[in-house]
N, C-alpha and C positions, 0 to 999 in steps of 0.2 A: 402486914400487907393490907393494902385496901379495898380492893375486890377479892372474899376466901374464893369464890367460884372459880379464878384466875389460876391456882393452886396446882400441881400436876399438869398444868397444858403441855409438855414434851409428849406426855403420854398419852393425849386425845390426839397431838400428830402423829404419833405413832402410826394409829390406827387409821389415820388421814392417806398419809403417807404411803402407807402400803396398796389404797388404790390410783393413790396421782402419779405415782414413779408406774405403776403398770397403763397407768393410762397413755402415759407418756411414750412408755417402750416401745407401744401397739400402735400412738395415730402414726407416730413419724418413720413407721415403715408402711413402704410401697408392694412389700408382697403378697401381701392379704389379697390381693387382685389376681394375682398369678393362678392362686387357686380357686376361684370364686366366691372368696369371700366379700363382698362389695363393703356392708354396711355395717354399722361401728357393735353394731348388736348383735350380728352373728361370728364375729372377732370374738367378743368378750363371750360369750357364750360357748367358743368351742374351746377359749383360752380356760375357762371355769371347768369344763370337759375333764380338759388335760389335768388340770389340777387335783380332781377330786379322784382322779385313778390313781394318780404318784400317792395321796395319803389312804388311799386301800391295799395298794401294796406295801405302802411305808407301815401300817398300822399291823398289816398280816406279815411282817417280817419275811417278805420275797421280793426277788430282785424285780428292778424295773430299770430295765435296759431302753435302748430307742427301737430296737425290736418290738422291743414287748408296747410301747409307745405308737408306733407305726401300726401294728397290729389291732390296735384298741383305735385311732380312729379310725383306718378302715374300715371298721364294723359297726361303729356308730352313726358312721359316712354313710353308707350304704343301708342301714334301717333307716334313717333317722335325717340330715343333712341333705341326702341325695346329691352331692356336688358329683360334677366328672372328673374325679378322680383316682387313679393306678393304685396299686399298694404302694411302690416306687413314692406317685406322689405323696403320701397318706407320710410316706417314712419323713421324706425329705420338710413337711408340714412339722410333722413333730419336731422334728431337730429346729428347727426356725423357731417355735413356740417355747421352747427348754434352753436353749442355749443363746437367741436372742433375744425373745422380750421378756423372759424370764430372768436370765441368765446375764444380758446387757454385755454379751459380747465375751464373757468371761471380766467385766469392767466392773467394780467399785460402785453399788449406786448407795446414793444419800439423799434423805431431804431434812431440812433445816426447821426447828420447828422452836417458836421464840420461852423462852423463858423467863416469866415475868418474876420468881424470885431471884434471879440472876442479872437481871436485865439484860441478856445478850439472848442470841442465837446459840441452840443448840443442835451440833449435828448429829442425827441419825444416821444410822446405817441401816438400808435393806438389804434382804437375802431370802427370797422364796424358795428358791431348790437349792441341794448341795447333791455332790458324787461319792460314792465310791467305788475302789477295786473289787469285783467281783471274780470269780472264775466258773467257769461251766465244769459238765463233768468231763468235759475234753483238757480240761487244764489253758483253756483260752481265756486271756484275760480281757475281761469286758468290764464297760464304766455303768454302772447301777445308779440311779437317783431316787431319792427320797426329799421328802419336805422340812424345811428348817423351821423354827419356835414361829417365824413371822407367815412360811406359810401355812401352816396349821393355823395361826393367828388370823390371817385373810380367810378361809373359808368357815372358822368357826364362829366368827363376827358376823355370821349368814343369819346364825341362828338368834343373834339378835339377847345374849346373856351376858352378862358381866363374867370375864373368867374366876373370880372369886367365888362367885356361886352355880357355876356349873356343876358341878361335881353335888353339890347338895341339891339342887334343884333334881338333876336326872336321880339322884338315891332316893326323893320324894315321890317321885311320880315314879318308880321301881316297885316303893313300900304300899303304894296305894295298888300298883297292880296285882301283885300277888298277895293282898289282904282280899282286892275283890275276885280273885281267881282268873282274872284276864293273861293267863300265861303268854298267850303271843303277844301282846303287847310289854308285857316285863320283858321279854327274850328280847328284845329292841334297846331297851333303860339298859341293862343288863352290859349290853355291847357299848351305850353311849357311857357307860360307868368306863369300864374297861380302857375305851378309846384314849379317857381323859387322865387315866392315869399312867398308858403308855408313852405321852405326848409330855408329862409331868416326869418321867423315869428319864426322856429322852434330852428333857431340858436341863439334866441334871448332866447328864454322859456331855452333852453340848457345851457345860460352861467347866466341863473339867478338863474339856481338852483345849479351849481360853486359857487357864491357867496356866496347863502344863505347858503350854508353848511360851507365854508371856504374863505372868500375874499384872504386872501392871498397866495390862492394857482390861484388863476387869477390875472395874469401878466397886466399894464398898459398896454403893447403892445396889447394883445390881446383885451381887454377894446378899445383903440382906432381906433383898425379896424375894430369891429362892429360896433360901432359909424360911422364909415365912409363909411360903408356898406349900414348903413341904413340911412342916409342922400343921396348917394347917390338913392337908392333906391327910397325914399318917395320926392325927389327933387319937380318934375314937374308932376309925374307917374298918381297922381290923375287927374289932368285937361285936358291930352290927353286921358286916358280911360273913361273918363266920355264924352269926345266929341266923340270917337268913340262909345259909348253906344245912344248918343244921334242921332249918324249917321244912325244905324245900324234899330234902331228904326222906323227912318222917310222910311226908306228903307223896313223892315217889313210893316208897313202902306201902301205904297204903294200897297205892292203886295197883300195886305189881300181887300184895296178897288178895286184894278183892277179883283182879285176872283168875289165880290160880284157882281160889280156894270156893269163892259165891258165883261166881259169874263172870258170864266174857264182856270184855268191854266194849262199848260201844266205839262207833267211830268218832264220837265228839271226846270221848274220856282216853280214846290212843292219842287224840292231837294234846292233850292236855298233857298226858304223861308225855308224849315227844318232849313237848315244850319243857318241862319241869328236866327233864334230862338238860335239855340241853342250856337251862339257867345253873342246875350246878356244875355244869361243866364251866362254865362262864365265870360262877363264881369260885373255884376253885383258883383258873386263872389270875380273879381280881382279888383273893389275898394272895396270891405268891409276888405279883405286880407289886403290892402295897410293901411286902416283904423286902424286896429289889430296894424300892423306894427309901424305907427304913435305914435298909444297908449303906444306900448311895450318900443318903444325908451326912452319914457319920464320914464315911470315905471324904465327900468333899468337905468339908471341916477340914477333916488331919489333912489333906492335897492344900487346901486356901494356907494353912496356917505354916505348911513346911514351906511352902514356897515364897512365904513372908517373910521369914524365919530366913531362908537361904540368902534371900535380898537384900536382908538389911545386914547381915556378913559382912556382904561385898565392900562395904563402906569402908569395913575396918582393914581391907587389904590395900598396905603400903607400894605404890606402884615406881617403878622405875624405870627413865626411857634409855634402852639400852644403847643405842648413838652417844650420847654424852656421858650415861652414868658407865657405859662398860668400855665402847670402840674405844673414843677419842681419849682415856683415860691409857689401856694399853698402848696405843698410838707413842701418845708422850713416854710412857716408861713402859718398854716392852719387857722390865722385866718383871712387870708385876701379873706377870700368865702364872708365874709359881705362886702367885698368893691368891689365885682366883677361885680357887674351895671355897672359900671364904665367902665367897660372894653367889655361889652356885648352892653351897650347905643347907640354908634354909627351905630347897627345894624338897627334896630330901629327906627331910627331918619330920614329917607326917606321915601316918600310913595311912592307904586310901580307906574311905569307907564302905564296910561290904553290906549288903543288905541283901538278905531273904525273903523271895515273892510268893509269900503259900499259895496264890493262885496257880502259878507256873505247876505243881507240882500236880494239880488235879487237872492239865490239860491232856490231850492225847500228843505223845512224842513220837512224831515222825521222822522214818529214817533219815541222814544224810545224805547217801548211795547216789543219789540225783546231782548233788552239789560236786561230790569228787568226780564224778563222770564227765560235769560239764570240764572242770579244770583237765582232766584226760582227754577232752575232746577238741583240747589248740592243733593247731599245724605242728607236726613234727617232722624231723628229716629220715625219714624212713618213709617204705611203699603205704601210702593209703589203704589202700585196697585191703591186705592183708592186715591192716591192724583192725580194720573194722570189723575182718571176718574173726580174726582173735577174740573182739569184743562182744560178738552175736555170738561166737560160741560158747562164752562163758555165760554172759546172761541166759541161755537154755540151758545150761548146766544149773544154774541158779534155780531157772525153774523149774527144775526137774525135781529137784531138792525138797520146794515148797510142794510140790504135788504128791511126793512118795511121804513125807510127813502128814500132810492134810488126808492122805489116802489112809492111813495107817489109824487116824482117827477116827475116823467112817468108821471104816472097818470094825472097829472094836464099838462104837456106839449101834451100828448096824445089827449087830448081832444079836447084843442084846436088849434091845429097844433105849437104851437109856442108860450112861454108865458114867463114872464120874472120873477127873484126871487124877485123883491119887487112885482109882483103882488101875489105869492104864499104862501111870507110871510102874504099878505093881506088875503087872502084864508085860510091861517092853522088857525090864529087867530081867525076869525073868526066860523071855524068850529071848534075849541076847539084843535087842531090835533098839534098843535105843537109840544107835545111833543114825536107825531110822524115822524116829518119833521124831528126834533132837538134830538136825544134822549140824546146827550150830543155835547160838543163844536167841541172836538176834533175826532169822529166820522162825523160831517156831514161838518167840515175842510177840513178831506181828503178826502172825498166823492165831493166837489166841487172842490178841486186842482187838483184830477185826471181828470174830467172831461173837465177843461178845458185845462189838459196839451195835453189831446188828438184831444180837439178841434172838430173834425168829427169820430163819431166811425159808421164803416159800419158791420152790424150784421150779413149779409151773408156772408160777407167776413173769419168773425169771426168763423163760424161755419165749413165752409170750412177748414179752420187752426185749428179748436178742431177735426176734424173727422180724418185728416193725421198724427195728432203729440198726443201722448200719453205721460201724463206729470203726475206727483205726486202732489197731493192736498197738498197745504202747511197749510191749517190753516188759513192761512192770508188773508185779503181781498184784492182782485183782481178784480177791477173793469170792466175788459174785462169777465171775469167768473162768476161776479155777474149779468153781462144784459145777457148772454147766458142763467143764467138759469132763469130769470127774462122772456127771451124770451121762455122758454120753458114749465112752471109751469105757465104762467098768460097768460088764454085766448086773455087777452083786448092788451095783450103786442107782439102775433104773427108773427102780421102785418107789424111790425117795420123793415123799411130796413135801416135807417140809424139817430145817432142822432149827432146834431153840438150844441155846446158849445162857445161861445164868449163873451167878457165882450163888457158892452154897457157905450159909454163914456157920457151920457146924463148927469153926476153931481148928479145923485141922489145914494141916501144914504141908503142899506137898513137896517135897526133896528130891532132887533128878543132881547124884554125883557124875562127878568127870565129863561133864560137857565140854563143849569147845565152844571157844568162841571166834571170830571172826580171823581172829590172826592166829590162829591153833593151838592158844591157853587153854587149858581146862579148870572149870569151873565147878560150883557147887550153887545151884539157882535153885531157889526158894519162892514159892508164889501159893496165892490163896485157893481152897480148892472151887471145883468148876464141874456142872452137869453139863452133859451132853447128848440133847436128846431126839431120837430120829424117827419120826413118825413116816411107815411105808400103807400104800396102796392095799384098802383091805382090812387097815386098822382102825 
């Protein structure tokens, strides 16, 4: 080539690109007027607004709905903008900003950007935001956005670094602060470390679900420079962030034994410790991140390489157009339907292939109960009415179920401040009550997966949050809503300010025979043992 300078130009329009397609989305609408925004500077500036909120929700892993959108520039409206503007309009602002000069309509944008090792035009593709399904705790489902690789790419192109050296440039100025003990300023590096490796974790999840849908619409080129992204990335990154955690640490001890043991700290030496806390919490974060990273590398490999693998198969499957090679063949000689095995056999003659997802096995399995009830709830030829009341009456049977088991647990952790399930499986047994503990498998399942998903439930806290927020009873059993009222209907149960949940790794085994289960088997369920412990008013 004769200009090297010339070399990679797709990739400086890249970066072109992602301001000329928004410039474009922004002049050729007329609504900017609507709401007062006259002039081309205060567009682009509340458009950069919007943007930089979607990558602080996107970066803190919460949703960001057009509520949550609506909400944020009202309030930056109103310090800041001063337009006359509603909430209403603030909403309706957002949704213009997100889904059309962001968004282009829900339309395909592109810019074309030449390649002079190619000698033609190469098309780009932009994409600043993407959606997803969310749900609230109402089970509503709502559309959530976040920032895609180009728009993280648009506002970190602010900062004016190569993204090659991002990540080592913010580790520098990290290692230089906390050599000079400038902790608030490390606690900043700290977070822009973090950002960059979350944005790096995310471009990795983003070209595997390219693949899964279509490998060959993901170009080798692009294949090899996340590879070399994340090699770079995961290089050394581990064993200087874990010696700065290990630093940070000894440095924390210090100041926590010079509090206790010589003297009180001053107030420049609490902010110091604040800070220092809250860098290894940071960095704790940014090796598990790196970890993820680590993991994902190898994931997308085996993902690129099966799905190459699966591709290039397809080649070798012999195809047949069933009009000529099968109809029109019967047509002529109908009697060849008795030698049509022959022609169906090789369908046949494979068994599928099963695979086992060890992820699936470590997620939380939630009941079906929802799914069979929808299918019981078509039109049937019988009275309405009374089927519905059949069906309220069972589900308070249900819960009744869940309440006299969850109560029977109290009860025996109440008593004795702390007690564990093989001692209360010793206890039901004996007092005959099992099949009060247990009233079926999959009833006092969920009843113990909730508990320990929560771990620590604080009961005033709880009650605090039922007296503010006014919510619809779904039916369902709600573990937070079954101790509420468990706290408010059972004397013995009052007192309760808080209960904690934790599995005990002692090796034992607890046994609960002749359960039932759903359909009135009985069983023999085996599960690891579990503390349960219930701190009262007073203790």
């Amino acid at each position: 080539m004769q200009y090297e300078f010339l070399k990679h130009f797709p990739r400086r329009m890249k970066n072109v690109g992602l301001y000329t397609v928004l410039v474009q989305n922004s002049l050729q609408k007329a609504s900017w007027k609507k709401y007062g925004f006259q002039k081309t500077d205060e567009q682009f500036n509340m458009i950069f607004a919007v943007l930089l909120y979607i990558m602080e929700q996107s970066l803190k892993e919460e949703r960001c709905t057009m509520d949550d959108i609506g909400a944020y520039i009202d309030t930056i409206n109103t310090q800041y903008f001063e337009k006359h503007l509603s909430y209403d309009d603030c909403r309706t602002l957002g949704d213009f900003i997100v889904n059309v000069v962001l968004s282009n309509e829900g339309r395909t944008m592109y810019f074309d950007g030449f390649d002079f090792e190619q000698k033609a035009y190469q098309i780009i593709n932009i994409s600043y935001v993407a959606n997803r399904i969310v749900y609230s705790e109402q089970d509503v489902k709502r559309t959530s956005y976040y920032l895609t690789d180009d728009g993280y790419n648009l506002l970190l192109s602010t900062l004016e670094i190569e993204n090659n050296m991002k990540l080592t440039i913010h580790e520098m100025i990290f290692q230089m602060h906390l050599e000079k003990q400038s902790y608030d300023k490390a606690v900043d590096e700290i977070k822009n470390v973090f950002s960059l490796l979350r944005i790096q974790l995310q471009k990795i999840q983003e070209a595997m679900g390219k693949i899964r849908r279509n490998a060959l619409n993901y170009s080798v080129r692009d294949y090899q420079e996340i590879l070399n992204e994340n090699l770079e990335t995961i290089s050394d990154t581990k064993e200087k962030f874990q010696h700065y955690r290990e630093l940070v640490k000894s440095r924390v001890k210090e100041l926590e034994e010079s509090n206790i043991n010589v003297r009180r700290l001053t107030e420049k030496e609490e902010e110091k410790l604040k800070s220092l806390r809250e860098i290894e919490h940071y960095l704790k974060r940014t090796i598990d991140e790196h970890q993820k990273i680590l993991n994902s590398h190898f994931d997308l490999k085996s993902l690129y390489t099966r799905e190459l693998e699966a591709l290039s198969q397809m080649s070798f499957i012999q195809r047949f157009p069933l009009r000529t090679s099968l109809y029109d063949k019967i047509l002529e000689d109908p009697g060849a339907i008795g030698r049509l095995e022959y022609f169906l056999r090789p369908l046949f003659s494979r068994e599928l292939e099963k695979s086992y997802n060890l992820n699936k096995a470590f997620h939380l399995q939630r009941p079906v109960r929802k799914t069979k009830k929808e299918d019981a709830g078509e039109p049937l030829d019988f009275d309405a009415g009374a089927w519905e009341e059949e069906q309220e009456r069972m589900q308070r049977e249900r819960l009744m179920l869940y309440e006299k088991s969850l109560s029977y647990l109290l009860r025996q952790a109440s008593a004795q401040g702390e007690i564990s399930l093989k001692d209360i499986s010793i206890l039901a047994i004996l007092e005959g009550r099992q099949q009060e503990l247990i009233p079926n498998v999959e009833i006092f399942k969920e009843i113990m997966v909730e508990l320990l998903r929560n771990k620590e439930i604080d009961i005033p806290a709880l009650k605090k949050e039922q007296s503010e927020y006014i919510g619809e009873q779904t039916g369902e059993f709600q573990l937070n809503v079954m101790l509420l009222h468990l706290a408010e209907e059972y004397p013995q149960f009052q007192d309760i300010l808080r209960i904690e949940t934790y599995r005990l790794n002692d090796g034992n085994v607890v046994v609960f025979p002749d359960v039932l289960d759903e359909n009135g088997e009985k069983k023999t369920i085996r599960c690891s043992n579990v503390k349960i412990r219930v701190i009262k008013e007073g203790q």
